[in-house]
N, C-alpha and C positions, 0 to 999 in steps of 0.2 A: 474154155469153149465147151467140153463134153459137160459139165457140171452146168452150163446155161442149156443147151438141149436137153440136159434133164429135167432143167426145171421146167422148162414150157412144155414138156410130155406130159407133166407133172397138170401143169394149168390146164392144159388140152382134155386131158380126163376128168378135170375139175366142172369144162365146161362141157363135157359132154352129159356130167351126170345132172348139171344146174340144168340143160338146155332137157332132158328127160323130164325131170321136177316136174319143172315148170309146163312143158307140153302136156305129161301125161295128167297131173293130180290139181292145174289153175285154170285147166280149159272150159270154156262151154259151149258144150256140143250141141249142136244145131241137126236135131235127126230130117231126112230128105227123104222124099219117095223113093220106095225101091231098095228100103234098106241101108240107103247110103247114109252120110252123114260130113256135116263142113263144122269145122268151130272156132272161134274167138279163143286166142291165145297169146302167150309174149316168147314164146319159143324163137320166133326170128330175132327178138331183140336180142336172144342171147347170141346167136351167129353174128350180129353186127359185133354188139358187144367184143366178142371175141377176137374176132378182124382186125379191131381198132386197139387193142391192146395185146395180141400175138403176131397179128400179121395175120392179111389173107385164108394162107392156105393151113397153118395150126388153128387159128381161130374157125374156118370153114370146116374141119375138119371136125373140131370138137360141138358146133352144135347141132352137124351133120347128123355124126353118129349118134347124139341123145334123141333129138327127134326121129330117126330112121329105130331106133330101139322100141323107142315110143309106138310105132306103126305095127312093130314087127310084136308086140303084145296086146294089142288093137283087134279083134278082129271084124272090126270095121273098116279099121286101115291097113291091117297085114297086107295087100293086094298093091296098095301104093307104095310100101316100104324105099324101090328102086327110085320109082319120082322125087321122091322125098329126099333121100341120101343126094344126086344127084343137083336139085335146085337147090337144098340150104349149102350144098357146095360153093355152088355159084354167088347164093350171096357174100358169103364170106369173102371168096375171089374177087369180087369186083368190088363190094367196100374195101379193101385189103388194097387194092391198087390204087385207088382214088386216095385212102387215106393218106398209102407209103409213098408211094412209086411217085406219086403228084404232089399229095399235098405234104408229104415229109413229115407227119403231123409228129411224129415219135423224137423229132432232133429238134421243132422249133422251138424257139422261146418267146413266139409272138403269140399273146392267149391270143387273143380276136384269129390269127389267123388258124392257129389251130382249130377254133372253135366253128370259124366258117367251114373248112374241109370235114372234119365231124361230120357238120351236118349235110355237106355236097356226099360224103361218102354213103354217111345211112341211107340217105335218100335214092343214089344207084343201087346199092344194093336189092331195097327193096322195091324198087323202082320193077327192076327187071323179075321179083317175084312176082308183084302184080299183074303184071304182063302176061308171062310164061307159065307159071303156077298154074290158074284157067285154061290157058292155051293147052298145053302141054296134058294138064289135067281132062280138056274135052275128049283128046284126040285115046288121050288112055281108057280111058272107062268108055269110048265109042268101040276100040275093039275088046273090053274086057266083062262091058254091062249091053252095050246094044245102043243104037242112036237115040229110044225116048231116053233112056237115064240120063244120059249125054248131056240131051235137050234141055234136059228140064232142071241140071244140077248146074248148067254152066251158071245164069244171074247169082244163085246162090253162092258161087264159089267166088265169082267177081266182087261182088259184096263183100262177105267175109276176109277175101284176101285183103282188100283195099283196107278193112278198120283194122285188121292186125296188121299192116304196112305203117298207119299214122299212130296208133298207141306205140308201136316195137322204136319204131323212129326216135318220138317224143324220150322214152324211157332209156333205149340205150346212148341217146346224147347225153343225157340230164347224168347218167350214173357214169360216164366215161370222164365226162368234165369234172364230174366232181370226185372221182378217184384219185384221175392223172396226177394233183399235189401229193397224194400219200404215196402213191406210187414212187414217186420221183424222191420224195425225203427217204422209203425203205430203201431203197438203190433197187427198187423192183421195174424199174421201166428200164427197157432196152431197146438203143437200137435198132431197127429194121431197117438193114442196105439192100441193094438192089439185088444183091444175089441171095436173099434172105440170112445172111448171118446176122447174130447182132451183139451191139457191145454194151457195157452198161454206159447212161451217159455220164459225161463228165463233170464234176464236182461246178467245175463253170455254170452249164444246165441246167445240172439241179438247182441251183442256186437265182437264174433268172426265173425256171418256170417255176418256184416257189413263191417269190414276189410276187 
């Protein structure tokens, strides 16, 4: 047990530092009046990604803190660091529950249905980024920049959010689906029950979700 929480400490930092990468040095940045700034990135893919393969809150966690790093060496984004840490939280959290909690998707041996939950998970996830991200993000830079910045950055940020929600989505299905076999023949997929412990699965398992 202590030696499986090592290893997904292990992965956690793995994906904190992918989920950095990829936010800080594949993004395009979209400069805004006012100094501000929104950009097209796959940083969320990696917090679904994460989710779907640690579970929720190790996966939330890990591409939390890469992008919340990402911000906090920004200083376009240094200001948002909190928002950020906070909502790639949440993606993680609720693909994580959709995935485990509902869809089991770490114990089945039904590909289609794993495959459906996948993608009902990614989709909450960023479902409620698209949302909130904007939302959350108006109400921030309304007492941090003043109401025109506000004004003027929200469509830009609905935008933006919205196409890195349908590339993150598309990407982290495509690379979760096509892991899970290798995962499952290294004995690297485990388990997630509902009080987050997990075990590796069983020689059974491996054995269907190979086929």
């Amino acid at each position: 047990m202590r030696q499986e929480k090592t290893f997904k400490l292990v992965i956690t930092a793995l994906f904190a530092a992918l989920s950095y990468v990829v936010f800080t040095f594949l993004q395009i940045k979209i400069p805004l009046p006012g100094g501000d700034a929104t950009s097209i990135h796959l940083g969320n893919a990696v917090c679904v990604l994460g989710a779907l393969i640690l579970g929720g809150t190790y996966g939330g966690i890990g591409g939390a803190l890469g992008m919340t790093i990402g911000d906090l060496f920004d200083p376009i984004y240094i200001v948002y660091a909190p928002k950020t840490f906070i909502l790639k939280l949440c993606i993680g959290l609720i693909t994580g529950v959709i995935a485990h909690r509902i869809g089991k998707i770490s114990t089945s041996t039904d590909k289609g249905h794993v495959f459906r939950f996948t993608v009902l998970a990614a989709v909450g996830g960023l479902l409620f980024n698209v949302v909130f991200d904007p939302l959350i993000g108006y109400f921030y830079k309304l007492l941090i920049l003043g109401k025109p910045a506000a004004d003027i950055t929200l469509a830009w940020n609905i935008g933006a959010t919205s196409i890195n929600a349908v590339i993150s989505c598309i990407v982290a299905v495509a690379i979760y689906m096509a892991l899970r076999p290798v995962l499952i023949r290294n004995g690297m997929m485990f388990k997630i029950g509902k009080g987050g412990s997990n075990e590796k699965l069983s020689a059974a398992s491996k054995k269907a979700n190979c086929n």
